[in-house]
C-alpha positions in Angstrom: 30.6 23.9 167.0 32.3 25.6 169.7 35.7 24.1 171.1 37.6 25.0 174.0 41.8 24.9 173.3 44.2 23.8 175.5 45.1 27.7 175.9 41.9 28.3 178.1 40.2 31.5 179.2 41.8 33.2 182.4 38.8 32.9 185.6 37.7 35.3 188.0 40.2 36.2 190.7 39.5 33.7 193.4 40.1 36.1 196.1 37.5 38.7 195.0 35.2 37.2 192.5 36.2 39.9 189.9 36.6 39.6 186.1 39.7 39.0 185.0 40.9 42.7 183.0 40.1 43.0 179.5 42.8 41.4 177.7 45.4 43.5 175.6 46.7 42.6 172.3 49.3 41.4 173.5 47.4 38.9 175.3 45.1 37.7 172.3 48.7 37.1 170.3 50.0 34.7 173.2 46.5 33.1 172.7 46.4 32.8 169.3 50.2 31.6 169.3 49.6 28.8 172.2 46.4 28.0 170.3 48.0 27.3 167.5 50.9 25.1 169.0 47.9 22.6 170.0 48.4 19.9 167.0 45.5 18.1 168.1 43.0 20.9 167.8 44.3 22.4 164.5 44.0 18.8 162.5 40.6 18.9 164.1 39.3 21.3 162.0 37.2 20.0 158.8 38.4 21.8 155.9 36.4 22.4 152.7 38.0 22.4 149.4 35.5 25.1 148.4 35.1 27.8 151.0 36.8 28.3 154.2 35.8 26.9 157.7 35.5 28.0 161.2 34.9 26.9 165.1 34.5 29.4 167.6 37.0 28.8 170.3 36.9 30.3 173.3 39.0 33.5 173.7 40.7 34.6 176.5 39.1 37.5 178.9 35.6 37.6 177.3 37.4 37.6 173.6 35.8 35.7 170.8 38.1 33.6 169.4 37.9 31.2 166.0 40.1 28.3 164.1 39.6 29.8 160.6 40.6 26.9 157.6 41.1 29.2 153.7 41.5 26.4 150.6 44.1 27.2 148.0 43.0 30.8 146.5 40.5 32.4 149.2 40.8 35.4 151.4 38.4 37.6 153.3 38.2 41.1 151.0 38.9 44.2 152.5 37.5 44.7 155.7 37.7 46.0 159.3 36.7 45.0 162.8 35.0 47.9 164.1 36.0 49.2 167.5 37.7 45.5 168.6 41.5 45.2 168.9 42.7 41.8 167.3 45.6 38.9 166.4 45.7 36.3 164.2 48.6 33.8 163.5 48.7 31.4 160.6 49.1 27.6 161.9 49.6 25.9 158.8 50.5 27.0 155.6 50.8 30.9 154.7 48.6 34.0 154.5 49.2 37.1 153.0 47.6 40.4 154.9 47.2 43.6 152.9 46.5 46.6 154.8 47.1 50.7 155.4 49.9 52.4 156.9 47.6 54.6 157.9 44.2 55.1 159.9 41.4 55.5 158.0 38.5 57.7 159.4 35.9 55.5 161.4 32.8 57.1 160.4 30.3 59.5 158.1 32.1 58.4 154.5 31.3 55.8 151.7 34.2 56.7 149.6 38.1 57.3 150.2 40.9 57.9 148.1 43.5 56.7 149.1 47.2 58.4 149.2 50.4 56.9 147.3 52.4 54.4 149.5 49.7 53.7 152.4 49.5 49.9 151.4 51.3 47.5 153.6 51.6 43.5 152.8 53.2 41.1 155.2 53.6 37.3 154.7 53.0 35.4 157.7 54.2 31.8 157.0 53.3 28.6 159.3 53.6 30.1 163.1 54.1 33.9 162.4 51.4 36.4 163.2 50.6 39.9 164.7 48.3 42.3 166.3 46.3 45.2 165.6 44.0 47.9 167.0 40.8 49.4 166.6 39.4 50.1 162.5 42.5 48.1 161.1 41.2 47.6 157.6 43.1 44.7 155.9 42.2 41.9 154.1 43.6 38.2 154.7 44.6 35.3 151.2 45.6 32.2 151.3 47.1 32.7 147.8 48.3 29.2 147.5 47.1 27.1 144.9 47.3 23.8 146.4 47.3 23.8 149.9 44.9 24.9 152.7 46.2 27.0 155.2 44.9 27.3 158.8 44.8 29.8 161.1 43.5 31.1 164.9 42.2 34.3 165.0 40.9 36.1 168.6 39.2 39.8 169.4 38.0 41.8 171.7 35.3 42.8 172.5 33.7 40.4 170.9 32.8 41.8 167.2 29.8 44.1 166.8 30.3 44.4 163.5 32.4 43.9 160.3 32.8 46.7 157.8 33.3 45.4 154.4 34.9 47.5 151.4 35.8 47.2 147.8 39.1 48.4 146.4 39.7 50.0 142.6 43.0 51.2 142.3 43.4 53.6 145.4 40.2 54.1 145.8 38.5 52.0 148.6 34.3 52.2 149.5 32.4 51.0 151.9 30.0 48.2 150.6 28.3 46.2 153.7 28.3 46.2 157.4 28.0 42.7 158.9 26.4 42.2 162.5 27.2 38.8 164.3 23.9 37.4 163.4 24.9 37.2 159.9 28.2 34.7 160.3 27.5 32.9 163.6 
């Protein structure tokens, strides 16, 4: 189901019939805020008490945008967005991100160790949220135990793929890459 917010898309210029410019992250956390100030569409979302639920929204400038709903205990796994910038905001409820201080190489290993002090975790309760750039590996919980949290979640370009890893102490390795086709 695809739903458009109240915080629409920006058109093409009027005057010249260009594209509007790529949107910055910046942009995509002013969507993902005003998105998720829209009560309406937020208690729209069916939420699963088993697995978490989506609805592609559409993004601002091209961007691919979704309403993402976790139940009490999920969370994504570790996990980048390849070569798109991002920014998510938590609507209702709270989510935990865990990610690096540092940048991780992009390409041509399975297997990194990881360096003392590079983890990061930030709490972003009921209308907090952020940005991030190009091969930010984190991974997103809704560590909860009773209640659902929802949040809005925007990128561009559009994702070409996820990268999925598994942790063991510091050591992280890349399991999976995900192409659209395999969560639209």
């Amino acid at each position: 189901m695809s739903v458009s917010p109240s915080a629409s898309a920006p058109s093409a210029d009027p005057a010249t019939g260009s594209a509007p410019a790529a949107p910055t992250q910046a942009d995509l956390l002013d969507f993902v805020r005003r998105t998720a100030a829209d009560a309406e569409l937020i208690a729209s979302l069916p939420l699963d008490p088993e697995g978490r639920t989506w609805v592609h929204l559409d993004g601002p400038g091209g961007s691919e945008a979704w309403l993402i709903g976790w139940p009490p205990g999920t969370g994504t796994g570790w996990h980048d967005h390849a070569e798109s910038i991002g920014a998510f905001l938590t609507a209702v409820g709270e989510l935990k991100e865990n990610s690096f201080a540092a940048r991780l190489p992009t390409d041509g290993w399975k297997t990194l160790e990881l360096t003392e002090g590079v983890d990061r975790e930030r709490r972003l309760p009921a209308g907090r949220g952020r940005s991030f750039g190009q091969h930010h590996v984190h991974e997103v919980l809704n560590e909860s135990t009773e209640r659902h949290a929802v949040s809005v979640h925007a990128y561009y370009p559009p994702l070409p793929q996820i990268r999925r890893y598994s942790r063991s102490g510091q050591v992280l390795r890349l399991e999976q890459v995900e192409r659209p086709e395999d969560w639209q």
